[in-house]
C-alpha positions as CSV (number, residue, x, y, z in Angstrom):
1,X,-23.3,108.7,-11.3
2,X,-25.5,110.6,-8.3
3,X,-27.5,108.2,-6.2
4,X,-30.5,109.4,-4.6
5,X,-31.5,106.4,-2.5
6,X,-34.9,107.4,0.4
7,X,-37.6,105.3,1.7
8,X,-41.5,106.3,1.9
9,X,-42.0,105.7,5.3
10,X,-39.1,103.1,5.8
11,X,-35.5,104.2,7.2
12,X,-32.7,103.5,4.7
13,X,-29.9,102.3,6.5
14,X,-26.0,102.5,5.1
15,X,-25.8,98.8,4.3
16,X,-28.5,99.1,2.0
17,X,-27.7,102.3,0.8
18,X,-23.7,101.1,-0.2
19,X,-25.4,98.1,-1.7
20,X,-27.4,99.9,-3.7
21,X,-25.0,101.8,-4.9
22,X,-22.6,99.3,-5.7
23,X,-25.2,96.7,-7.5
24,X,-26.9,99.3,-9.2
25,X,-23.6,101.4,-10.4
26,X,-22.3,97.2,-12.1
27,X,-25.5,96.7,-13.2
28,X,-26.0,100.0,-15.4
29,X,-22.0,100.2,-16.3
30,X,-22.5,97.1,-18.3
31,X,-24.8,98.1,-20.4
32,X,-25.3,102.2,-20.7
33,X,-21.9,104.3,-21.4
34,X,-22.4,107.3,-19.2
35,X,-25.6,107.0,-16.8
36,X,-26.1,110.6,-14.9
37,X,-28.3,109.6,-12.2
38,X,-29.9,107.3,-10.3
39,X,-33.1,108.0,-8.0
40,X,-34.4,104.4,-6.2
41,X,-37.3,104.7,-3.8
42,X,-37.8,102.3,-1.4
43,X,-41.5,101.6,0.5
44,X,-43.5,99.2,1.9
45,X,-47.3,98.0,2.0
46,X,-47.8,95.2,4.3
47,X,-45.5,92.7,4.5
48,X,-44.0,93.3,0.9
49,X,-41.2,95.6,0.1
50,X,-41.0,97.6,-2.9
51,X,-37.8,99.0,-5.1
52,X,-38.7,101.9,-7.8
53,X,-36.0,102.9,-10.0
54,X,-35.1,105.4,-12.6
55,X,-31.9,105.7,-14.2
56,X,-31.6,108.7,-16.2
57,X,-29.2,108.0,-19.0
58,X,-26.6,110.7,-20.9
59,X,-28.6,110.5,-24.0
60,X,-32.0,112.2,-21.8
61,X,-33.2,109.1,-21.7
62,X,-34.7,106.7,-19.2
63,X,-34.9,103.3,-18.0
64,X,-37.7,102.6,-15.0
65,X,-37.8,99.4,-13.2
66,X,-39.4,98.4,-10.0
67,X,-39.6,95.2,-7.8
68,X,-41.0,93.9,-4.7
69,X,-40.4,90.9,-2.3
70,X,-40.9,89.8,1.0
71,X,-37.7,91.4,2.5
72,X,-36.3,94.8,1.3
73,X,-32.8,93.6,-0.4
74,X,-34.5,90.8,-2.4
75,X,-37.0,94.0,-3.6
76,X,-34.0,95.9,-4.8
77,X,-32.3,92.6,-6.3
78,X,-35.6,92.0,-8.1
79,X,-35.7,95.9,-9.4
80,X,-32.1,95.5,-10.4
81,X,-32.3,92.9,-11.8
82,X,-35.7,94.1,-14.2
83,X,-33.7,97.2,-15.3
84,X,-30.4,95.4,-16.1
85,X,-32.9,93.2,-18.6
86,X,-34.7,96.1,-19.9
87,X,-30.9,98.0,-20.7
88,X,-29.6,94.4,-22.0
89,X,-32.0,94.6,-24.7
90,X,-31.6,98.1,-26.0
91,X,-28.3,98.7,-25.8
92,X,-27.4,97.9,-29.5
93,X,-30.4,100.3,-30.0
94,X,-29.2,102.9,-27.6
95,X,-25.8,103.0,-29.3
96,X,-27.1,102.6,-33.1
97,X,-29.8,106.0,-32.3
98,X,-27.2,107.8,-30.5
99,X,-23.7,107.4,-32.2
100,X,-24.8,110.9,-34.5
101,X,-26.0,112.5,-31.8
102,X,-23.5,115.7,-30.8
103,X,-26.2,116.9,-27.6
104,X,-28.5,115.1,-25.3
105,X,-32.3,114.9,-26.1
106,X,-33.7,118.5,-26.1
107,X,-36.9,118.6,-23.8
108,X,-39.7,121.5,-23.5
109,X,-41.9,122.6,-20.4
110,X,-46.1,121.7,-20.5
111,X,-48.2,122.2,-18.3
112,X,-49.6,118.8,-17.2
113,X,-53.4,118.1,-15.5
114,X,-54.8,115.3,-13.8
115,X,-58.8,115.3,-14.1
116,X,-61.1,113.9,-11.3
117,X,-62.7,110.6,-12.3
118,X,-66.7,110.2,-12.4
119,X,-67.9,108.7,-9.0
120,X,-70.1,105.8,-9.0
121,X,-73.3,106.4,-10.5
122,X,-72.2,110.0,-11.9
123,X,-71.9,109.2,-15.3
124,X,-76.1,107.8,-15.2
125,X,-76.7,112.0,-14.4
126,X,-76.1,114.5,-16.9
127,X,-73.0,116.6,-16.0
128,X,-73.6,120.3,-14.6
129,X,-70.9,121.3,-16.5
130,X,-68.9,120.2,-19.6
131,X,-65.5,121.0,-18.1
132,X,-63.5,118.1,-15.9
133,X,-62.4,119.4,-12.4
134,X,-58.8,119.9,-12.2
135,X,-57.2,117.8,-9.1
136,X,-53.7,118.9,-9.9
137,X,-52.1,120.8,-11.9
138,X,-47.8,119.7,-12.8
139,X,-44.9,120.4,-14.6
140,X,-44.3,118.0,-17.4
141,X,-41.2,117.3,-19.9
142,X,-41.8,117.2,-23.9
143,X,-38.5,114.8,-25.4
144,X,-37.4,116.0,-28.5
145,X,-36.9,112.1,-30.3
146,X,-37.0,110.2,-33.6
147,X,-40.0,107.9,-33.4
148,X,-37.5,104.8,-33.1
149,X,-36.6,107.1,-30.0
150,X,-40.0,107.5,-28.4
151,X,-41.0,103.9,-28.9
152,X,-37.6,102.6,-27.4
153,X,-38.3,105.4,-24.2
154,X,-41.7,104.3,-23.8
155,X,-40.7,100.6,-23.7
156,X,-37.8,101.8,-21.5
157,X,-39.6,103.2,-19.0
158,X,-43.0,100.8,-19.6
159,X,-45.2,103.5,-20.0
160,X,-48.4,102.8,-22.0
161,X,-48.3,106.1,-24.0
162,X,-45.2,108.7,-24.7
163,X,-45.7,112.0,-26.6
164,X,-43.0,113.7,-28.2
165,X,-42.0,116.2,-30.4
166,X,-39.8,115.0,-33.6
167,X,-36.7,116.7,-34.1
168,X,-36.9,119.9,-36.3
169,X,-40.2,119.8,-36.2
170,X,-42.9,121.8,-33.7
171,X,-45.7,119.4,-33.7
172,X,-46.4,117.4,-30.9
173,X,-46.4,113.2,-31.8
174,X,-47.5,110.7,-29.6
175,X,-46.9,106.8,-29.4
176,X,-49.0,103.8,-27.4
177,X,-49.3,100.6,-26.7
178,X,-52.3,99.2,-28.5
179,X,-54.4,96.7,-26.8
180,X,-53.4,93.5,-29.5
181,X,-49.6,94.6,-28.5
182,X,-48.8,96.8,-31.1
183,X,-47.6,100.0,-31.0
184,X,-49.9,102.9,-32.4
185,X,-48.3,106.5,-33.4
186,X,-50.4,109.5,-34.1
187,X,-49.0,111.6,-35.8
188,X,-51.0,115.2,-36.6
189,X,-49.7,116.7,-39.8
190,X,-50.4,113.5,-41.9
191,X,-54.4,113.8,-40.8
192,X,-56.9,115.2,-43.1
């Protein structure tokens, strides 16, 4: 598996870095067969440490924890310890959606926006124009999944929304988290 282990404004030292490695590489073992990589962030805000981690998994997957602590190995041990729960509980589901799979998750390039928000007291004015200003403008990933797949990735990674595109189909799907708990899928070529 490739580590890529940096801080935001922190210095990771080699201690942390070969613990890292070693917790995080037992941890993932365990439960996923053949993890690719591993990208964990590091930062701090105050006096609390945080720990973000992705683990991107063979299947084109993945599994997104973070933690945070008072000192930065207790961060990472809390992170760790968040993802090793999260893969825990789906790994009968990881092996049961991905024992016919021949190929990894197929993905496609979008373009993806973020908007600017109203500022206080805007939305009391009537807008000059009807188009959003455009802050940013990224490159995103589309998965190619079963709908068993994008719920189990969006609970993965704890997203509140996931869109996807079913296999052998080109319309684009999308799943969320409801506010009761539930999860909603929209699906557009069953509308009327």
């Amino acid at each position: 598996m490739r580590y890529q282990i940096s801080g935001r404004q922190i210095d990771i030292g080699d201690s942390l870095t070969t613990h890292v490695k070693a917790e995080l590489g037992e941890a993932v073992a365990k439960y996923a067969e053949r993890p690719t990589d591993a990208q964990v962030i590091f930062s701090r805000r105050g006096h609390e440490y945080m720990c973000e981690t992705t683990v991107h998994l063979s299947t084109g997957l993945n599994a997104v924890a973070s933690g945070r602590a008072s000192e930065v190995y207790a961060a990472f041990d809390d992170c760790r310890e968040k993802l090793e729960k999260q893969l825990r509980r789906y790994k009968r589901r990881l092996k049961d959606h991905y024992k016919d799979r021949k190929e990894p998750v197929a993905v496609y390039g979008a373009a993806s926006y973020i908007l600017a928000a109203s500022e206080d007291g805007a939305e009391e004015q009537e807008p000059e124009t009807l188009q959003p200003m455009i802050i940013a403008e990224m490159e995103t990933q589309i998965p190619s999944l079963s709908v068993g797949e994008a719920v189990m990735q969006m609970e993965l990674s704890g997203a509140p929304v996931l869109v996807f595109r079913p296999e052998g189909e080109g319309a684009v799907n999308v799943v969320y988290r409801r506010d009761d708990g539930n999860i909603g899928w929209i699906d557009p070529r069953t509308g009327g």
